[in-house]
C-alpha positions in Angstrom: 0.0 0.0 0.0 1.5 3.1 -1.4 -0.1 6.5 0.7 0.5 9.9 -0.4 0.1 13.3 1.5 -2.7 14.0 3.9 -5.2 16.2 1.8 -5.9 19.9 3.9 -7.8 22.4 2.4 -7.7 25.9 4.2 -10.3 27.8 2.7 -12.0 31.2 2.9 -15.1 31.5 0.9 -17.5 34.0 1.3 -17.2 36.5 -1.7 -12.8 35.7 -1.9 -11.9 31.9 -1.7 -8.5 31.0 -0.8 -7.9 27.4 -0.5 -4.2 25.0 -0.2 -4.9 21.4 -0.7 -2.5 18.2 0.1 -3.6 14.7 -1.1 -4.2 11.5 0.6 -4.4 8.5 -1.6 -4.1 4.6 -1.3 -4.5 2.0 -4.0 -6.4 -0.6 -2.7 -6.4 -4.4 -3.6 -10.0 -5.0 -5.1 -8.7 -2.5 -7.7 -9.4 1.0 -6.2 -8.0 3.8 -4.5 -9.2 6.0 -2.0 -8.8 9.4 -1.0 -9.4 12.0 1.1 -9.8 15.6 2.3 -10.0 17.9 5.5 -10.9 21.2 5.2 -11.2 24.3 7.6 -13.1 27.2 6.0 -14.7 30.8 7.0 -17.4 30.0 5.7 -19.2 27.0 3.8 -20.8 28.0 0.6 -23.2 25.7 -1.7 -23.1 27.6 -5.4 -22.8 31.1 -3.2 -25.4 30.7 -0.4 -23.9 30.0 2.4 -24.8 27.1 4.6 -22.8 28.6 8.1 -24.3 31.8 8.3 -20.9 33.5 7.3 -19.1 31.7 9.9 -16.6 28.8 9.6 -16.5 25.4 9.0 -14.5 21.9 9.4 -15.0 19.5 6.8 -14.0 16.2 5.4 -14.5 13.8 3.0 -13.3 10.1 2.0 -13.4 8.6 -1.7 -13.3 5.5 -3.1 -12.3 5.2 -6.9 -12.6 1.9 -8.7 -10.5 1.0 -11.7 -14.1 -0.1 -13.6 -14.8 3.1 -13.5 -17.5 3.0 -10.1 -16.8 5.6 -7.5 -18.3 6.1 -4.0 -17.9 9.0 -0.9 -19.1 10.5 2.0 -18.6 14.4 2.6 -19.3 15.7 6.1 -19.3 19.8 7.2 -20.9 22.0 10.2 -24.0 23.3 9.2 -25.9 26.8 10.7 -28.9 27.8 9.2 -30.0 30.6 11.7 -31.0 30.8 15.3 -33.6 28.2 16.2 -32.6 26.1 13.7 -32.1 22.7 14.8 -30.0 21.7 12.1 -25.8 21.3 13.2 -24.2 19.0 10.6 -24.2 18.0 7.5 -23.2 14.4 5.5 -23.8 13.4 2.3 -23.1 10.2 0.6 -22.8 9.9 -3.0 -21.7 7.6 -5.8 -22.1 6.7 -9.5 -19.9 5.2 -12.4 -17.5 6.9 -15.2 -16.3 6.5 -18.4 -14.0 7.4 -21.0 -15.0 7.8 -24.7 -13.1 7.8 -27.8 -12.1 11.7 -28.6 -11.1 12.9 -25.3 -14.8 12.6 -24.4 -15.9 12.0 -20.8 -19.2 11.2 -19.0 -20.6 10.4 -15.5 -24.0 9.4 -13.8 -25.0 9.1 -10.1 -26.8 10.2 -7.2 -25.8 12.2 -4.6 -27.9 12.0 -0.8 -27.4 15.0 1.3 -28.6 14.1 4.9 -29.0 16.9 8.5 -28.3 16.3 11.9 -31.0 17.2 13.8 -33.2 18.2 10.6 -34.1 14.8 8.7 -36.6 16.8 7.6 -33.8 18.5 5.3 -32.8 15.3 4.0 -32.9 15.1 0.1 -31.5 13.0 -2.9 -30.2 14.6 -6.4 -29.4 12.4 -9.2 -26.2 13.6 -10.8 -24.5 13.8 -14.0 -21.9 15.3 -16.3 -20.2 15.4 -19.5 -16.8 16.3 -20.3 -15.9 17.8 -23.9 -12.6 17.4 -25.6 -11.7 21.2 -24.8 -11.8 20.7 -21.5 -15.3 22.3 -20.6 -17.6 20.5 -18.0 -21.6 20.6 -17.6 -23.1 19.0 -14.5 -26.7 18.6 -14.2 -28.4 17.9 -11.1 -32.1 16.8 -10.4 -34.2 16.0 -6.7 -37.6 15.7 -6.8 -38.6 15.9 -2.7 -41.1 17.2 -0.2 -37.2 19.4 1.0 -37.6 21.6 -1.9 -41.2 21.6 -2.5 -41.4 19.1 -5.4 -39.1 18.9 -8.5 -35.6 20.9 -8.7 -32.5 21.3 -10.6 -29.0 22.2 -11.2 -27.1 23.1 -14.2 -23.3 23.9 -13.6 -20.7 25.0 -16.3 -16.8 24.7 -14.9 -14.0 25.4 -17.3 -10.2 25.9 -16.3 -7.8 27.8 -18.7 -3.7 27.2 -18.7 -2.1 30.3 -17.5 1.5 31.1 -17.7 4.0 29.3 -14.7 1.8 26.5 -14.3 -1.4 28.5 -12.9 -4.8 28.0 -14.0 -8.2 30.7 -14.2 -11.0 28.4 -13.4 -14.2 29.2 -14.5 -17.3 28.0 -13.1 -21.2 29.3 -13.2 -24.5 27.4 -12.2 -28.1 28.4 -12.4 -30.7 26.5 -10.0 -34.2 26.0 -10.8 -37.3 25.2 -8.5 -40.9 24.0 -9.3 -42.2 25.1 -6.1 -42.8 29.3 -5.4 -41.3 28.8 -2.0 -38.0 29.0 -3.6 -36.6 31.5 -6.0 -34.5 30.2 -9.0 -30.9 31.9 -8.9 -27.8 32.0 -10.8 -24.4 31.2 -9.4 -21.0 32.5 -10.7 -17.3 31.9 -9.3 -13.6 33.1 -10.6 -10.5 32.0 -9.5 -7.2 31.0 -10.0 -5.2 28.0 -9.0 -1.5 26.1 -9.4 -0.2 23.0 -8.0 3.1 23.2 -5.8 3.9 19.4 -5.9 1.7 17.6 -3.1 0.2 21.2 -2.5 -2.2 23.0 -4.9 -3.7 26.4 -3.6 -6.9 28.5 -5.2 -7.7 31.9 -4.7 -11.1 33.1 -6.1 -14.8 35.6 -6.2 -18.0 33.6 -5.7 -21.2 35.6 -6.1 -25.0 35.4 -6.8 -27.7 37.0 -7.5 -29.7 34.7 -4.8 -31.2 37.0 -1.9 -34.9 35.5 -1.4 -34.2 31.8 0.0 -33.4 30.6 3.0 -29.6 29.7 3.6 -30.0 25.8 2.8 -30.6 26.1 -0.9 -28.6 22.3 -0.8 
């Protein structure tokens, strides 16, 4: 068993996002790997809303990566949705399978089932996919249908990461969320930064914004 770095992501996110990331892997014998990440962050955001009330948050998650092309994980973070609220943490447990096509061509499906402490209530489950073109671009699409967000919703998310000179990278990434239920308000979602690898570490500094300012905190 080979084991690389511990992954630790520091990370400030409320409008500027500065992360630095070390990686955990392990090859596993049933032809896997698995990985994982801690995180500390000022403040948890889900596609610009955030999920701490400004405030921070310790998270981590564990991956499991099979050479067929199956994956499974569980993410965990602190949650604070206001006073009164009775939810305190967050984990979610997700999974799918990936594959390669000829061309450069990528593509992904899966689920993804975000669970509350203290709030099952809360509890939802999206189905997940994506597609990666040749150039590099990535579209994710996400879709829940649950009594949590009033009936049907989903998420479209763009990401695209452009080579910059000594090794850095402009990442690009925008998402617009749509509900069926007029409890919620559809919003967009947009986020700039950039980011470079320094051997086991890779750090990101970036803007997140969005135009959401009529739902409540948990908008995932």
């Amino acid at each position: 068993m080979v084991v690389a770095p511990l992954i630790l992501k520091v990370q400030f996110m409320r409008k500027l996002a500065l992360s630095v990331v070390l990686a955990l892997a392990s090859p596993l014998a049933f032809a896997g790997s698995v990985s994982g990440t801690v995180t500390v962050a000022s403040d948890y955001l889900f596609d610009g809303a955030s999920q701490t009330q400004g405030d921070g948050a310790f998270q981590a998650a564990l991956d499991w990566s099979g050479d067929s092309g199956f994956y499974l994980g569980t993410w965990f973070s602190n949650v604070d949705f206001g006073e009164g609220d009775p939810a305190d943490s967050e984990v979610d447990y997700y999974g799918g399978y990936g594959w390669e096509a000829e061309g450069d061509w990528a593509f992904a499906l899966g689920f993804a089932r975000y669970t509350y402490n203290g709030a099952s209530d809360y509890n939802y489950t999206e189905l997940t996919s994506s597609v990666t073109f040749p150039f590099g671009t990535e579209v994710l699409a996400f879709f829940a249908d649950d009594d949590a967000l009033g009936g049907s919703a989903y998420r479209v998310k763009g990401k695209h990461s452009f080579a910059l000179p000594a090794d850095f990278s402009l990442d690009l990434e925008a998402t617009h969320t749509n509900y069926s239920s007029s409890d919620f308000v559809d919003f967009n979602h947009a986020q700039i930064g950039v980011s470079r690898a320094f051997g086991p570490v890779s750090a990101y500094l970036g803007y997140s914004d969005t135009d959401d300012n009529d739902n409540v905190a948990r908008d995932g």
